[in-house]
N, C-alpha and C positions, 0 to 999 in steps of 0.2 A: 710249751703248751701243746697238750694234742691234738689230731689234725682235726677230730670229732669229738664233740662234746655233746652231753646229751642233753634234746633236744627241751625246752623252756616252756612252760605254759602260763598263762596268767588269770585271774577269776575276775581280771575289773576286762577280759574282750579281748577280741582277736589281735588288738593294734602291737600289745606288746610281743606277742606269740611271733608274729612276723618281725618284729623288730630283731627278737633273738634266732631265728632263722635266719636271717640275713646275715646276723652275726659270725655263727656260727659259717655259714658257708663262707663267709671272707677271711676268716682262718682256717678252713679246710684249701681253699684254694693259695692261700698264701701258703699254707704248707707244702701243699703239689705244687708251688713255685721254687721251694727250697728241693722238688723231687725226695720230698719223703716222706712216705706218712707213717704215725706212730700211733696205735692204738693197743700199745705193750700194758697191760694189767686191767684194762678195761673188764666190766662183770658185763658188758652186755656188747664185747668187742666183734661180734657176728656180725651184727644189726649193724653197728657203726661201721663195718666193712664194706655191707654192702651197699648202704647210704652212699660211701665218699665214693664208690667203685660206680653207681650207676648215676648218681647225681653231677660229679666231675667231672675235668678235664684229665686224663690219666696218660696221656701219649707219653713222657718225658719222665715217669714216674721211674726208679733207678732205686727204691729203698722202701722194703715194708718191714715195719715191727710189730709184731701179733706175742708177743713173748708174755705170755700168761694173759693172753685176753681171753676170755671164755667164751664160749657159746662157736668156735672155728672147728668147723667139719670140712667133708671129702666140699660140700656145694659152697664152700666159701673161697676154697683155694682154685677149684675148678673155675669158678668167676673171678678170680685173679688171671686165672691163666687166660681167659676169653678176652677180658678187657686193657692187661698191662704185655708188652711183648719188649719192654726197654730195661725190667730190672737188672741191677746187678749184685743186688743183697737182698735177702728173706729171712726174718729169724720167724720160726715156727716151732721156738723152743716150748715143751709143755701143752703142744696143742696136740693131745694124745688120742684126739676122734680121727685125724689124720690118717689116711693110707695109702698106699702106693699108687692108687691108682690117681689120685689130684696130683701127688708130688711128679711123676712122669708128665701129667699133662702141665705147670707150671713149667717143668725143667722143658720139655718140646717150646714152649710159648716165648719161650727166654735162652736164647741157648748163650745169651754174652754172660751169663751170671758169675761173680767171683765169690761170694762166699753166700753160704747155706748152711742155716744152723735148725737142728731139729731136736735137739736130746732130751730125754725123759721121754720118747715116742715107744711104745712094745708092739705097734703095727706093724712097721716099718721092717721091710725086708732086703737082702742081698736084691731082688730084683728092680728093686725103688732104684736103691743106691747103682746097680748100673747102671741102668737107661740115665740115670742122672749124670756118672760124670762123662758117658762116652759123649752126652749129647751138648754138657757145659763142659768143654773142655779147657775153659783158663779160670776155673775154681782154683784159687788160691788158700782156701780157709774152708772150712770143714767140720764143723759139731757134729757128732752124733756119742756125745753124751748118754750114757744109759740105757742106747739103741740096742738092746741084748739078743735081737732075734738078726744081727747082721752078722756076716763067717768072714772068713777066709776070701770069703769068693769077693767080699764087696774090695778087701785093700789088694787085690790081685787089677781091679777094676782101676783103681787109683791108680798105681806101680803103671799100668799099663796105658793111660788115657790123660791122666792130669798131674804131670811131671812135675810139674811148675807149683802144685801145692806147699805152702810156706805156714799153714798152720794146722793142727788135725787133735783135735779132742775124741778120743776112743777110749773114756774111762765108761767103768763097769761093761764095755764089750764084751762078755765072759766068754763066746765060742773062738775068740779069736785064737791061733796058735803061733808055734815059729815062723810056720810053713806063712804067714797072709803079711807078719811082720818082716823078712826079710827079702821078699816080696817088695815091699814098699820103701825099706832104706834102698835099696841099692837101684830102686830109680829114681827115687824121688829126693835128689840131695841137696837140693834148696829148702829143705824143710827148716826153720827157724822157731817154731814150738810144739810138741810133740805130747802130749797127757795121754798117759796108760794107767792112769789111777785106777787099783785096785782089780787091773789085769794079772794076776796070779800066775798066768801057766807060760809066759816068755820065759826061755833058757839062755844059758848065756851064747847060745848056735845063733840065735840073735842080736844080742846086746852086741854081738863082739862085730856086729856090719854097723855101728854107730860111727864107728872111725871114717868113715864117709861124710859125715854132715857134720862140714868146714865152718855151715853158719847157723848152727845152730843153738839159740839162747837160752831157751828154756824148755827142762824134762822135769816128769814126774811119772815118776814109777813106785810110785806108794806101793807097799805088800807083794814087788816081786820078788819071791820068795826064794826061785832058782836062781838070781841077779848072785851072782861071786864077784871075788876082786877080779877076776880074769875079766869077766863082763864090762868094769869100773874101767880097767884098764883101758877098753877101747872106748870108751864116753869119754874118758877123761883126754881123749884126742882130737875132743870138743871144744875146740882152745877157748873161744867165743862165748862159752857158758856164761851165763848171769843168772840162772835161778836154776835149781837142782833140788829134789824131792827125795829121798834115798830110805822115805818114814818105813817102817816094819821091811827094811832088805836086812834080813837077821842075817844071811851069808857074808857081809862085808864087814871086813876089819880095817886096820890101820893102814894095809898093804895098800888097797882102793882107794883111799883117804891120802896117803900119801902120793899116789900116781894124779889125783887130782889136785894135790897143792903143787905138783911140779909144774903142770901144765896149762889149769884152767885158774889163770890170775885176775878173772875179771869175777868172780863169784860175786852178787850181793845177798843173794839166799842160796840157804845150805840146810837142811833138814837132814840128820841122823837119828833121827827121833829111834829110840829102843834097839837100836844097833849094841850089843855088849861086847863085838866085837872090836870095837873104838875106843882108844886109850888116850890119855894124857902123850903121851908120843905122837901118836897121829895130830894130834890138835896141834899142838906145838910144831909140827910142820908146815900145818895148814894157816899158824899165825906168821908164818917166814914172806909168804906169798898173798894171801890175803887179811891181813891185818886191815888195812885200809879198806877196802872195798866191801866187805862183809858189812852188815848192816843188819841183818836176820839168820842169824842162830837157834838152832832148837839141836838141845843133845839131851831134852827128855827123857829118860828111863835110861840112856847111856851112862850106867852102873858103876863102869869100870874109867870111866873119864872122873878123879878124882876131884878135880879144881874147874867144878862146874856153875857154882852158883854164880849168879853175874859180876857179882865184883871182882869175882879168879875169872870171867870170861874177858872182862872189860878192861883190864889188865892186857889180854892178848888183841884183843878186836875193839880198839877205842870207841868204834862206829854203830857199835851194836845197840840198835832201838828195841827189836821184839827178839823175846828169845821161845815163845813155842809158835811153832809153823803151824804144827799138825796138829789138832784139838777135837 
């Protein structure tokens, strides 16, 4: 239930109008008792912000979801910042009137916050994202999804301020290069999920610092295009692995396929989606080691893997439910 609901009127008098007012505030307040309010998809989620934010109690408040509500601007978050100073999670994903200058005063108003998710934002700058993490320094988790107007500078920011990061979604960051990712594996190696979907321009000068992050679960690196087996090679140092995305890395063959059936035995997804470099050898390695643990298969458009339909899959991978990842 969300924490606002919109408000009730009635045509037989005021009795019942207050009745559902009342209502309505005893599960706004039961929710700031659970310290979280939710008003993710709301069409009139402004209004209802600023309802539960001036009407309630908010001291204890630790959790806001605004994740596709509408009608959230710079004067909504900025009244987040004035009235909550306890958060420690914000999703602000899809609230694209947002700009730098609420997100600084939010992250100043909160500086205990662990994760912050904003993506699908094109306001949003390198300068947001510093003041953000020098000033939240035990940010753990990290969206900025989509956020195509942040550089280099911002995972120079992270590498340098919020060590302790353990999740980080930078797909479609398109300015990002080597130079801001290598940068960030080699401080940040508690990192445990890493999304660079359809970040194009990482070289393998990069991929090859992944051999650092001991605990690391889950990558996707959909459409890196410069990704080689040498690159594989040091991911697949990733022993930890349980989900891998590998969809249009057209550079990898058998060689990278085979260094990760040696070593990453805990796979349950595995996307080669259009890899032609990928053969019936490789697979056949990759059923030595994960046979059992595999559960999602996609070898899509992998042309040259001859015994691919699922019954030649399920033959190798008993466990296999979905076979395309990537759609």
């Amino acid at each position: 239930m969300r924490c606002m609901e919109e408000l009730r009127s009635s045509s037989d008098g005021g009795g019942e109008e207050t009745v559902a007012i009342q209502e309505d505030r005893k599960a706004s307040a039961s929710c700031l008792e659970r310290k979280k309010l939710e008003l993710n998809g709301l069409p009139d989620g402004g209004e209802q912000l600023k309802k539960a934010l001036l009407e309630l109690e908010c001291d204890n408040l630790v959790e806001i979801n605004l994740e596709f509500a509408q009608g959230i601007t710079d004067e909504h978050v900025e009244l987040i910042a004035e009235k909550v100073h306890t958060l420690e999670k914000i999703n602000l994903n899809a609230c694209q009137k947002v700009t730098d200058e609420s997100i600084c005063q939010v992250a100043a108003a909160n500086p205990k916050l662990r994760s912050f998710s904003i993506y699908w934002n094109l306001r949003i700058t390198d300068e947001a994202l510093e003041f953000l993490v020098q000033t939240c320094t035990l940010l753990t988790e990290l969206n900025l999804s989509g956020c195509k107007g942040i550089t280099d500078k911002s995972l120079q920011a992270v590498a340098k301020h919020c060590r302790g990061i353990q999740s980080l979604n930078l797909t479609r960051c398109l300015k990002l290069t080597d130079e801001g990712l290598i940068s960030l594996l080699e401080s940040c190696t508690s990192l445990r999920e890493l999304y660079l979907y359809a970040v194009s321009s990482f070289t393998d000068e990069a991929f090859k610092k992944f051999s650092s992050l001991h605990d690391l679960r889950l990558l996707d690196v959909c459409g890196a295009q410069y990704l080689s087996d040498e690159g594989v090679g040091a991911i697949a140092e990733c022993a930890k692995l349980v989900s891998l995305n590998l969809t249009w890395c057209v550079r990898v063959t058998d060689v990278g396929l085979k260094a990760l059936a040696r070593n990453c035995q805990f796979l349950e997804i595995l996307s080669l989606h259009g890899l032609l470099g990928v053969t019936d050898d490789g697979i056949g390695e990759l059923a030595k080691s994960c046979s059992r643990t595999l559960h999602t298969l996609d070898v899509s458009g992998c042309v040259n893997i001859k015994r691919r339909s699922k019954d030649e899959l399920l033959e190798l991978f008993p466990n296999l439910t979905t076979f395309l990842f990537h759609s």
